[in-house]
Backbone and ligand atoms as CSV (ligand in chain L), in Angstrom:
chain,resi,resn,atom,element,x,y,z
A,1,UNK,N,N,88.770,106.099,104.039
A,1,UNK,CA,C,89.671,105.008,104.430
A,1,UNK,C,C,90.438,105.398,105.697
A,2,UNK,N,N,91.043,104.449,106.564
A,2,UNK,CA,C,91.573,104.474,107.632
A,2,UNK,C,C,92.995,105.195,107.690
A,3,UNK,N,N,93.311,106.390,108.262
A,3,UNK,CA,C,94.555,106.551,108.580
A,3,UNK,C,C,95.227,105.369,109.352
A,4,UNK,N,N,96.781,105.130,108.971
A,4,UNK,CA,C,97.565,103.958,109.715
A,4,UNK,C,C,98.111,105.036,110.805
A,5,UNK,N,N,98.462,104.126,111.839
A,5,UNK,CA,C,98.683,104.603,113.226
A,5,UNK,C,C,100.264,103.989,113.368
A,6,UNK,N,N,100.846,104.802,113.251
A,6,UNK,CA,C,102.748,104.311,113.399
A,6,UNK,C,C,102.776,104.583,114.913
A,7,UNK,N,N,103.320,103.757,115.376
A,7,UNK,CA,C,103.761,103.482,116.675
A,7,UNK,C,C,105.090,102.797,117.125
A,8,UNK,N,N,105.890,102.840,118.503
A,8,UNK,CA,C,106.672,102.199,118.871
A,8,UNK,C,C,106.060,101.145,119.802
A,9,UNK,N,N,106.062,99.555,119.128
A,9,UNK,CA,C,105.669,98.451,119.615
A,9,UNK,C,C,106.561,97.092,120.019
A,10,UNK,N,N,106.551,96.269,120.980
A,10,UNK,CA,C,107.543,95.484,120.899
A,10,UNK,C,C,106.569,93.905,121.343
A,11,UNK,N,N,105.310,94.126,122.057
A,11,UNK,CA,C,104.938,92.769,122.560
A,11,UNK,C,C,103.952,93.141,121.792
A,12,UNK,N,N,104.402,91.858,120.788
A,12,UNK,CA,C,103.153,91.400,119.891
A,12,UNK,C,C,102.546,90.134,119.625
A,13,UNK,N,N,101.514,90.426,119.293
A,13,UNK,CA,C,100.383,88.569,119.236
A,13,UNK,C,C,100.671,88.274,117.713
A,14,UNK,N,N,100.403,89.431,116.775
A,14,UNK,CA,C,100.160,88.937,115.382
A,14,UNK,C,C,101.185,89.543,114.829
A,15,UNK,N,N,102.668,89.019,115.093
A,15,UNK,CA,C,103.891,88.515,114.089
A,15,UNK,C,C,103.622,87.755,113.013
A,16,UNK,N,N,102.831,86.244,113.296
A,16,UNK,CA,C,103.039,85.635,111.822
A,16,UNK,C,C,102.412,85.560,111.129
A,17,UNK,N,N,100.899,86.148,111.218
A,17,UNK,CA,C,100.144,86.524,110.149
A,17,UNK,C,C,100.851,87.462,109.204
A,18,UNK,N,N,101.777,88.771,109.862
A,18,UNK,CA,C,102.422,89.660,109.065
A,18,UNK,C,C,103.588,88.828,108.184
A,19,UNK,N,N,104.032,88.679,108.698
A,19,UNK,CA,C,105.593,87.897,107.997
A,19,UNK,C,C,104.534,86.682,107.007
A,20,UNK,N,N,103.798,86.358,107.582
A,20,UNK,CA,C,103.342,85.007,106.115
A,20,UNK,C,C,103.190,85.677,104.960
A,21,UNK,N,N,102.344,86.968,105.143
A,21,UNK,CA,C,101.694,87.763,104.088
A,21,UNK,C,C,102.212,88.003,103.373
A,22,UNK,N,N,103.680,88.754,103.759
A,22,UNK,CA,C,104.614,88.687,102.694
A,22,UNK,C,C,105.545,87.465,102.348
A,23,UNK,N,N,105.552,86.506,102.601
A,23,UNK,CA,C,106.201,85.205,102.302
A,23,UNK,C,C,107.333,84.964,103.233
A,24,UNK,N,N,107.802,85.622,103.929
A,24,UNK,CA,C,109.165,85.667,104.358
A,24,UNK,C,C,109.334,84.104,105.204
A,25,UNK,N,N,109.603,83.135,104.851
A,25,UNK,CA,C,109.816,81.594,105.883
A,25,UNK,C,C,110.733,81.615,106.070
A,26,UNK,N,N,111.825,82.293,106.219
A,26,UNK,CA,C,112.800,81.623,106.898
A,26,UNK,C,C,112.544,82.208,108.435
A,27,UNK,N,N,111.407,83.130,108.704
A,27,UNK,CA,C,110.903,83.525,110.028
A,27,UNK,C,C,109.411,83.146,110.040
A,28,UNK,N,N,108.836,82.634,109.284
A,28,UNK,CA,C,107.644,82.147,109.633
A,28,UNK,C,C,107.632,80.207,110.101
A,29,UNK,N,N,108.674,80.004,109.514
A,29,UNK,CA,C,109.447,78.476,109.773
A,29,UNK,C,C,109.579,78.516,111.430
A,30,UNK,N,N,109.915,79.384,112.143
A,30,UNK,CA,C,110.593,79.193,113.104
A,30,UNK,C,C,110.075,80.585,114.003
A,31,UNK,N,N,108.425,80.072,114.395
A,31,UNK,CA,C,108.061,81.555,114.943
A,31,UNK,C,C,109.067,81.619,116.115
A,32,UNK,N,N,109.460,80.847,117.112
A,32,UNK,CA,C,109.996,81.443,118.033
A,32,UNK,C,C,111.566,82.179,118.009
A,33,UNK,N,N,111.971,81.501,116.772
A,33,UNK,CA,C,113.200,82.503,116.249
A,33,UNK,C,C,112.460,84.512,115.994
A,34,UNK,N,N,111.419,84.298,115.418
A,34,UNK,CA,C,110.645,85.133,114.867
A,34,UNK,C,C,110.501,86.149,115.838
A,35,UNK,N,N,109.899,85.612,117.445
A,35,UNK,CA,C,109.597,86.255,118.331
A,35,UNK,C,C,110.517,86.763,119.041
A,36,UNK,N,N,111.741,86.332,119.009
A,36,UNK,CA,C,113.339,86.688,119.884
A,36,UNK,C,C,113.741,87.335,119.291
A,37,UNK,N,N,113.532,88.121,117.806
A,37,UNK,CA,C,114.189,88.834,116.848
A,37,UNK,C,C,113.350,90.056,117.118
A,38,UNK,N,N,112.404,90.013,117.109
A,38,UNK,CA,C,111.598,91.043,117.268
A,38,UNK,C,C,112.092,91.816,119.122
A,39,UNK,N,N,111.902,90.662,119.726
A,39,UNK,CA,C,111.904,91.252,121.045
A,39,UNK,C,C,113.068,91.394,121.420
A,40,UNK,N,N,114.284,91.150,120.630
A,40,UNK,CA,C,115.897,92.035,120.492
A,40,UNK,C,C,116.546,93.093,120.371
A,41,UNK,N,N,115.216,93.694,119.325
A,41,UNK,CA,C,115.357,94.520,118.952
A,41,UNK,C,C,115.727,95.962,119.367
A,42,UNK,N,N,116.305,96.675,118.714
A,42,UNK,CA,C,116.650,97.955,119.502
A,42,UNK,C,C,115.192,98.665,119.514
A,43,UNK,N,N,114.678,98.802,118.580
A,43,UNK,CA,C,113.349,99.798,117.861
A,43,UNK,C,C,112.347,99.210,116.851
A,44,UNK,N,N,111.317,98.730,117.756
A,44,UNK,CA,C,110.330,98.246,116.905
A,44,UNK,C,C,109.178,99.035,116.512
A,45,UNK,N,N,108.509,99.770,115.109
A,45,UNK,CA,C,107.847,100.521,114.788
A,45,UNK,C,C,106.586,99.794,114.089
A,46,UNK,N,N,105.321,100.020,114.380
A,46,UNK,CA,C,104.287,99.001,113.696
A,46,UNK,C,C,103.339,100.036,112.967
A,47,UNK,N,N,102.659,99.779,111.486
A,47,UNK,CA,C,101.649,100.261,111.351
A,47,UNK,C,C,100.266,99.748,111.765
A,48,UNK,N,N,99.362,100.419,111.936
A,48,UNK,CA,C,97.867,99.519,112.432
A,48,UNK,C,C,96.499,100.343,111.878
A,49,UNK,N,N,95.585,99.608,110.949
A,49,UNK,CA,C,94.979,99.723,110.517
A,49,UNK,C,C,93.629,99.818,111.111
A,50,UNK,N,N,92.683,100.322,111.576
A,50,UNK,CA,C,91.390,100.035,112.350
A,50,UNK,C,C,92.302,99.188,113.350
A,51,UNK,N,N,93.262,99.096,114.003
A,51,UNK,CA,C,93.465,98.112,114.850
A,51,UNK,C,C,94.593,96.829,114.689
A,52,UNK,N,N,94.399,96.664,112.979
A,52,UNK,CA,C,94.844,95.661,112.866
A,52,UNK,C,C,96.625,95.919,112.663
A,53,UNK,N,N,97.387,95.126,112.720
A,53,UNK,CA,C,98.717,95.056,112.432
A,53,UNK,C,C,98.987,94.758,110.956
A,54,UNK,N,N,99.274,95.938,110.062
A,54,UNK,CA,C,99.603,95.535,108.613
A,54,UNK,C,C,101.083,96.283,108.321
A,55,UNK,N,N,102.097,96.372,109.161
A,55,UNK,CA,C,103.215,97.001,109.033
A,55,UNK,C,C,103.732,96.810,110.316
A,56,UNK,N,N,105.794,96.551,109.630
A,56,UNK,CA,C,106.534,96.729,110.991
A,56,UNK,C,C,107.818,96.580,109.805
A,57,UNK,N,N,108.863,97.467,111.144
A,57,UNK,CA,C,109.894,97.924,110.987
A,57,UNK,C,C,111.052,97.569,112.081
A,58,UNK,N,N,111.918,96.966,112.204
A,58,UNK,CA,C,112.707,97.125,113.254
A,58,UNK,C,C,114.227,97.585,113.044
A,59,UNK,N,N,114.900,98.255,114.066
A,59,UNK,CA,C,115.939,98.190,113.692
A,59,UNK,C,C,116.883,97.692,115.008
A,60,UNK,N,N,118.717,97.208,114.770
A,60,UNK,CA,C,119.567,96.584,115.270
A,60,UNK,C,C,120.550,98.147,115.537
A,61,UNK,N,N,120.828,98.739,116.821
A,61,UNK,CA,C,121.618,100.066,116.975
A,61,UNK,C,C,122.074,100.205,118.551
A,62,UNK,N,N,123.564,100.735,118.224
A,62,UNK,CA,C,124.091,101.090,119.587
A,62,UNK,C,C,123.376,102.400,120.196
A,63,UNK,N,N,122.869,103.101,119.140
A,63,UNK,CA,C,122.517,104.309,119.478
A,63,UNK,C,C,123.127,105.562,119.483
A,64,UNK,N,N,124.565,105.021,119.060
A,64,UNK,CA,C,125.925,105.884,118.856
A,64,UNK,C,C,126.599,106.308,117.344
A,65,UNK,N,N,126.518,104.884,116.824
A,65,UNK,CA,C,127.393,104.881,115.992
A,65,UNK,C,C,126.931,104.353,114.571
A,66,UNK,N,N,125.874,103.077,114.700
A,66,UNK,CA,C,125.344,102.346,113.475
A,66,UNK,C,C,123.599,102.248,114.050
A,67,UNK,N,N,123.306,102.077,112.961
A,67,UNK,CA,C,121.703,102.073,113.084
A,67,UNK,C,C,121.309,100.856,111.441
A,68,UNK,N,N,121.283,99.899,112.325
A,68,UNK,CA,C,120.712,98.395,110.969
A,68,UNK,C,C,119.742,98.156,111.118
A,69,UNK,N,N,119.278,98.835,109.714
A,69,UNK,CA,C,117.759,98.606,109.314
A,69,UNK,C,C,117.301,96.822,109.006
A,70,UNK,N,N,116.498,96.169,110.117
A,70,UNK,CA,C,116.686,94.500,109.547
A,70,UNK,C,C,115.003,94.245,109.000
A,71,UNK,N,N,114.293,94.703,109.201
A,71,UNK,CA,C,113.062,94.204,108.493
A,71,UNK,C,C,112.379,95.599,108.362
A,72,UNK,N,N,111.501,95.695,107.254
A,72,UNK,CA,C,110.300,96.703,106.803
A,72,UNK,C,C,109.492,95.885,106.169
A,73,UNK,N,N,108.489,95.429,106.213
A,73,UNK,CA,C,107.114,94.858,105.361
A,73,UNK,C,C,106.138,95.868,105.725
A,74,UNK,N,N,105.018,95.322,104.485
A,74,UNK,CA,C,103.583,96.436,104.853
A,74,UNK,C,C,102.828,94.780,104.204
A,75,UNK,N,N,101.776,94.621,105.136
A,75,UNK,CA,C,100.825,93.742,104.665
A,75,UNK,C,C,100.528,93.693,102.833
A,76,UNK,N,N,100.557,93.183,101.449
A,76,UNK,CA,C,100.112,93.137,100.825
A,76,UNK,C,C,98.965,93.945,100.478
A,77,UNK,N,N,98.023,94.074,101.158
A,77,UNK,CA,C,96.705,94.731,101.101
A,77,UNK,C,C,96.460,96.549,101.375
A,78,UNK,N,N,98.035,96.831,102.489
A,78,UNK,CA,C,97.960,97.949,102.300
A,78,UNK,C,C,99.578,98.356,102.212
A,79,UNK,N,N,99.847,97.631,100.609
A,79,UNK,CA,C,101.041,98.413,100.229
A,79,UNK,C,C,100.496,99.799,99.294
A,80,UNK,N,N,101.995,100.358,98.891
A,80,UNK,CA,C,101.641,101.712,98.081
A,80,UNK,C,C,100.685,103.073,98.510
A,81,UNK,N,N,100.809,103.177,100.218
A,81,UNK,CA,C,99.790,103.955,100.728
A,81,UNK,C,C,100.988,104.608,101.856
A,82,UNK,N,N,101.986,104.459,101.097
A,82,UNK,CA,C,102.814,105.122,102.281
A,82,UNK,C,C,103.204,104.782,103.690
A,83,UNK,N,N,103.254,103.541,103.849
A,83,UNK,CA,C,102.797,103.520,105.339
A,83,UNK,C,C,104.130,102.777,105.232
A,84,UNK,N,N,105.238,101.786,104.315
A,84,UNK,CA,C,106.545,101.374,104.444
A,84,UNK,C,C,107.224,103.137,104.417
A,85,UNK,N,N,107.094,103.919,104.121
A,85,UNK,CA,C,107.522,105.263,104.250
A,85,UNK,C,C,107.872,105.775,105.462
A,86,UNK,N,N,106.514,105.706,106.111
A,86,UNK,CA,C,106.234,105.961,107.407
A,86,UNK,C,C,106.829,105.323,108.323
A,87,UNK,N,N,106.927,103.886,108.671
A,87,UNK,CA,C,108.126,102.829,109.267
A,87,UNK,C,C,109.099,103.374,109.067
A,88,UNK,N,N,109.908,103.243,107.908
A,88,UNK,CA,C,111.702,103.939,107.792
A,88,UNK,C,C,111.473,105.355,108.066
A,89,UNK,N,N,110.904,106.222,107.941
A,89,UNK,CA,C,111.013,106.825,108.344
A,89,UNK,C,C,111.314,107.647,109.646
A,90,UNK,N,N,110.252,106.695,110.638
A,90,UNK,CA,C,110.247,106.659,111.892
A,90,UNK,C,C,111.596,106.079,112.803
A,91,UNK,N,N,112.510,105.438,112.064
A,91,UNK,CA,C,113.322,104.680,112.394
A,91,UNK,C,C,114.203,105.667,112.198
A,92,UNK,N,N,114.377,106.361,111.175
A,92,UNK,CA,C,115.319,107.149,110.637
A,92,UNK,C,C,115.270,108.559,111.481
A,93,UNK,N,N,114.138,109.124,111.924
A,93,UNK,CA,C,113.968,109.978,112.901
A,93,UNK,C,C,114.427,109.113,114.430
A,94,UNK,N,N,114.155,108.190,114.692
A,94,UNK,CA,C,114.588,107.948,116.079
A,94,UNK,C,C,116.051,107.609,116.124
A,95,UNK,N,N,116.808,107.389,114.856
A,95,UNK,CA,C,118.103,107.660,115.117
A,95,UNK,C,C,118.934,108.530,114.268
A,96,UNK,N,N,118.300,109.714,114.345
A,96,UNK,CA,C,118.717,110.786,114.058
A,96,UNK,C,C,120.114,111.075,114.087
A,97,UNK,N,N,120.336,110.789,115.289
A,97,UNK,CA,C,121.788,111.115,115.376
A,97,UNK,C,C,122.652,110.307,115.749
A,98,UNK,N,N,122.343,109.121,114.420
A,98,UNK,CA,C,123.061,107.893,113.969
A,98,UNK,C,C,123.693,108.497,112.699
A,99,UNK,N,N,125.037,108.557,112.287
A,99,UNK,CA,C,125.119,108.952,111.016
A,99,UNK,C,C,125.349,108.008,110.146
A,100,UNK,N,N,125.775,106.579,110.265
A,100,UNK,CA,C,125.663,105.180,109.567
A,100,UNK,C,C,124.541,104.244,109.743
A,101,UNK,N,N,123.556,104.695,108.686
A,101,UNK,CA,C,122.683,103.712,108.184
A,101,UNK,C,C,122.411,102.948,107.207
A,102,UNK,N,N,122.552,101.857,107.656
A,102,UNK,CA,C,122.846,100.198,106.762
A,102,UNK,C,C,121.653,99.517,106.765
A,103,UNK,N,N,121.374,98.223,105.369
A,103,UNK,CA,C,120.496,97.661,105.441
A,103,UNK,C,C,120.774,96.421,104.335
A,104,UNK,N,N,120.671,95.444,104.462
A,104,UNK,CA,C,120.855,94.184,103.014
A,104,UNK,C,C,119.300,93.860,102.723
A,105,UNK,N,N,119.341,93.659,101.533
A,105,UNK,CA,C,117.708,93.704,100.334
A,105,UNK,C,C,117.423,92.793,99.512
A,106,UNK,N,N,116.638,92.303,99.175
A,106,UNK,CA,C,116.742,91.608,97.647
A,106,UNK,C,C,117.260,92.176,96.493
A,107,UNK,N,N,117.995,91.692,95.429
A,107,UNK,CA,C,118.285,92.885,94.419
A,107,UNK,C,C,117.030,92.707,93.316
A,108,UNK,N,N,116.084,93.401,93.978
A,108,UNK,CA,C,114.584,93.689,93.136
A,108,UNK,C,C,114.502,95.219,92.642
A,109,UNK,N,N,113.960,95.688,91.442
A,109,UNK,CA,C,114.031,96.957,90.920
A,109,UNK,C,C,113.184,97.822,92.342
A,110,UNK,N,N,111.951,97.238,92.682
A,110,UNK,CA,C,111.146,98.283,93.636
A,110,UNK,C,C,111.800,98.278,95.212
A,111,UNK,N,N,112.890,97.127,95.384
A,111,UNK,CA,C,113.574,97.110,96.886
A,111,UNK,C,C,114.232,98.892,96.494
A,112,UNK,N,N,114.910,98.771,95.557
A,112,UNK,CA,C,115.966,99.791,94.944
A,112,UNK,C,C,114.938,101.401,94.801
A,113,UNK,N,N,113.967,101.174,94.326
A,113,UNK,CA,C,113.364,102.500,93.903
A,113,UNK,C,C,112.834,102.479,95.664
A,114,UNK,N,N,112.029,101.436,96.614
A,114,UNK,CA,C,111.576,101.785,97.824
A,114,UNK,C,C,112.919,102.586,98.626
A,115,UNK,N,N,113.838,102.243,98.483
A,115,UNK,CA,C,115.057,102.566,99.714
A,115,UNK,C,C,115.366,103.745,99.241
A,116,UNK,N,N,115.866,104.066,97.925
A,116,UNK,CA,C,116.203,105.425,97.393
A,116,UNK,C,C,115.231,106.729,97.515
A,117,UNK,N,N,114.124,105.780,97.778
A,117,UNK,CA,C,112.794,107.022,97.439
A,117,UNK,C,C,113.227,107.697,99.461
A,118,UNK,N,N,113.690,106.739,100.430
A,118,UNK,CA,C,113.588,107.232,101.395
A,118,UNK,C,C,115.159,108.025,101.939
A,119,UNK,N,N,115.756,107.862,101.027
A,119,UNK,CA,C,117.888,108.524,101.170
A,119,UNK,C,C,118.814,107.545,101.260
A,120,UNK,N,N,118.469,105.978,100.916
A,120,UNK,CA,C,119.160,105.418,101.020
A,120,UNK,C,C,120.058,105.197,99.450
A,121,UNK,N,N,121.742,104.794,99.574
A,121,UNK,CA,C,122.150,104.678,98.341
A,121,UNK,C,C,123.005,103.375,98.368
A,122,UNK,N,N,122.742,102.672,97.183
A,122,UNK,CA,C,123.110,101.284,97.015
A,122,UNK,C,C,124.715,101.461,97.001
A,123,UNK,N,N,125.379,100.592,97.560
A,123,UNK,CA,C,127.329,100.526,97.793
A,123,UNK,C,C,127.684,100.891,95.921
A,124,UNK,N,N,127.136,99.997,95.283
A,124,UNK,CA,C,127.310,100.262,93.726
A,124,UNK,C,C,127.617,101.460,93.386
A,125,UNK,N,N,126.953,102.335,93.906
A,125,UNK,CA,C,126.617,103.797,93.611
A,125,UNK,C,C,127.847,104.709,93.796
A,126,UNK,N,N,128.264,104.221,94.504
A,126,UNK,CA,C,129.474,104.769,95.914
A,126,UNK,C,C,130.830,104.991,94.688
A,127,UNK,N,N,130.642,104.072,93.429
A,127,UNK,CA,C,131.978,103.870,92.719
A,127,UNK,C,C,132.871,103.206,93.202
A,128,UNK,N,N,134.198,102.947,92.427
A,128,UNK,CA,C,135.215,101.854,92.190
A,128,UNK,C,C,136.127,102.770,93.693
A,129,UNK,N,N,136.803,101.759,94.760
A,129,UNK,CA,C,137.681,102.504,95.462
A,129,UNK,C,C,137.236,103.068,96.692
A,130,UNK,N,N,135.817,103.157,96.520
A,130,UNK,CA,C,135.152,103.876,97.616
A,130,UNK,C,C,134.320,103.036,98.354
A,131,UNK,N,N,133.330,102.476,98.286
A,131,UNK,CA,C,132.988,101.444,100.121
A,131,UNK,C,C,132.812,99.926,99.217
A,132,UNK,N,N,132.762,99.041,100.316
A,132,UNK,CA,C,133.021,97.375,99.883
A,132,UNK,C,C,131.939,97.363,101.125
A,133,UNK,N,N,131.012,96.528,101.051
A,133,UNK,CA,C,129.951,95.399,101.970
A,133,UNK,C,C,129.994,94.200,101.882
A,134,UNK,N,N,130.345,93.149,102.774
A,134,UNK,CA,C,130.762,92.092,103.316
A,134,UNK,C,C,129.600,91.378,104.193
A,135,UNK,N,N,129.269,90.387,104.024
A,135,UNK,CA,C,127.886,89.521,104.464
A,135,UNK,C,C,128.612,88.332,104.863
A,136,UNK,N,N,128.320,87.993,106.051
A,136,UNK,CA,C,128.219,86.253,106.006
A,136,UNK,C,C,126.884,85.543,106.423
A,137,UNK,N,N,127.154,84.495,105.789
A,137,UNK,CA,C,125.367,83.688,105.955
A,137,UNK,C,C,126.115,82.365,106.683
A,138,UNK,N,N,125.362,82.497,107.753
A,138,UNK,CA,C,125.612,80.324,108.472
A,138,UNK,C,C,125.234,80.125,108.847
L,1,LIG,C1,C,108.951,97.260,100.286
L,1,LIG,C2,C,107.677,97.584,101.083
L,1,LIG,C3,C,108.004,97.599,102.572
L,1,LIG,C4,C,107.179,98.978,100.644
L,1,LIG,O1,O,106.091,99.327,101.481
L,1,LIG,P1,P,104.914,100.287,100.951
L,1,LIG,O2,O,104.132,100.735,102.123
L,1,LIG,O3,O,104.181,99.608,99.857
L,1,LIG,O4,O,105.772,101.473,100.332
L,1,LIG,P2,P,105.343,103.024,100.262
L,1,LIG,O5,O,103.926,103.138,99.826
L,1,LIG,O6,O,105.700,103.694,101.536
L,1,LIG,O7,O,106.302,103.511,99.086
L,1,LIG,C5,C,107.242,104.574,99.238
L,1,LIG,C6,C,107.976,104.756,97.922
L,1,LIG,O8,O,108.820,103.603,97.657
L,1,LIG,C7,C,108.765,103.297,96.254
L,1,LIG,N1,N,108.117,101.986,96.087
L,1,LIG,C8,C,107.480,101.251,97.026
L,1,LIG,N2,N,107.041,100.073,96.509
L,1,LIG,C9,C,107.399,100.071,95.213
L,1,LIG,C10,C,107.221,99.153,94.145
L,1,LIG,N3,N,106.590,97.977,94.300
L,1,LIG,N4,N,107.725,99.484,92.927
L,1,LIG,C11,C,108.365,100.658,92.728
L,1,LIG,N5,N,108.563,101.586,93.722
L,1,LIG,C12,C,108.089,101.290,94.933
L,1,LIG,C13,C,107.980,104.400,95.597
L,1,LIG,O9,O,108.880,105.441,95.263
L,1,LIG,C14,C,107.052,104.837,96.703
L,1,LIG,O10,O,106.578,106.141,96.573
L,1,LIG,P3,P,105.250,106.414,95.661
L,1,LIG,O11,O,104.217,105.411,96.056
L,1,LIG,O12,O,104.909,107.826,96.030
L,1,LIG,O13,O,105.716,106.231,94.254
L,1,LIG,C15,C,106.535,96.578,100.767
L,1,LIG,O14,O,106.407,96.468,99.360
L,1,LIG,C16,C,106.777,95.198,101.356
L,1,LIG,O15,O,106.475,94.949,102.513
L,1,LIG,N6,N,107.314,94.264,100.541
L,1,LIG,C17,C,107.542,92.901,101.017
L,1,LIG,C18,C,108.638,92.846,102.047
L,1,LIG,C19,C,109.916,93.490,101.550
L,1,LIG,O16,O,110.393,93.175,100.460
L,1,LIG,N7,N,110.495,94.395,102.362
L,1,LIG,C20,C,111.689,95.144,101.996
L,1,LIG,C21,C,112.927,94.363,102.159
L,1,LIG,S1,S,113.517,94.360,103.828
């Protein structure tokens, strides 16, 4: 089977085949929202299969101070092969010397076991007194 090829990518053709695969519409609704998010980005990381695009990662960072993890998918077809590993990971090495890294999730058992498996720890965790996360949606 094919080793995946992690790379730093930013001009891409096949965004919405990826994002459909995993369902995500509120960016497949609106590819050109889709395409300005991507190409905003501070750090865009892709996996590629024989070629093909079945993984991406981006993240939102001053480069100083915060490093926001905003999307990780792996195509359906080649999840569980390590290759969402490989994305955060890569992200997490290129901002190394970011010491605040943030990210908002679904509250799904495998979002929770995927993020932890890579050092991330849910605010919950943190205990009573100790950090609060604040979202707005509009
Ligand atoms: C979450 C996602 C990116 C994981 O990608 P992946 O390539 O399948 O994950 P990996 O193979 O690198 O898994 C790394 C570790 O995370 C954990 N993990 C990943 N998927 C899991 C699942 N479905 N259930 C339980 N644990 C899981 C495991 O500990 C795994 O290590 P292991 O396979 O050695 O047990 C992928 O399932 C996906 O794209 N889902 C749809 C989009 C999404 O929800 N993205 C995350 C929210 S931003």
């Amino acid at each position: 089977m094919d080793e995946p090829v992690i790379a730093e990518e930013k001009s891409l053709d096949e965004l919405l085949p990826l994002y459909q695969a995993v369902g995500w519409t509120a960016y497949t609704a609106d590819p050109d929202l889709l395409r300005a998010a991507v190409a905003g980005s501070s750090y865009v990381v892709t996996a590629r299969l024989a070629g093909r695009l079945v993984g991406l990662a981006r993240a939102i960072s001053d480069d100083a101070t915060i490093c926001y993890l905003q999307d990780v998918l792996v195509h359906p077809e080649a999840q569980r092969r390590n290759i969402g590993r490989a994305l955060v990971n890569a992200v997490i090495e290129r901002y190394a010397a970011v010491r605040q890294k943030v990210l908002l999730t679904d509250d799904e058992p495998a979002q929770r076991a995927f993020y932890e498996a890579l050092g991330y720890a849910e605010i919950r965790d943190f205990g009573p007194g100790t950090l609060r996360a604040f979202v707005r949606f509009d």
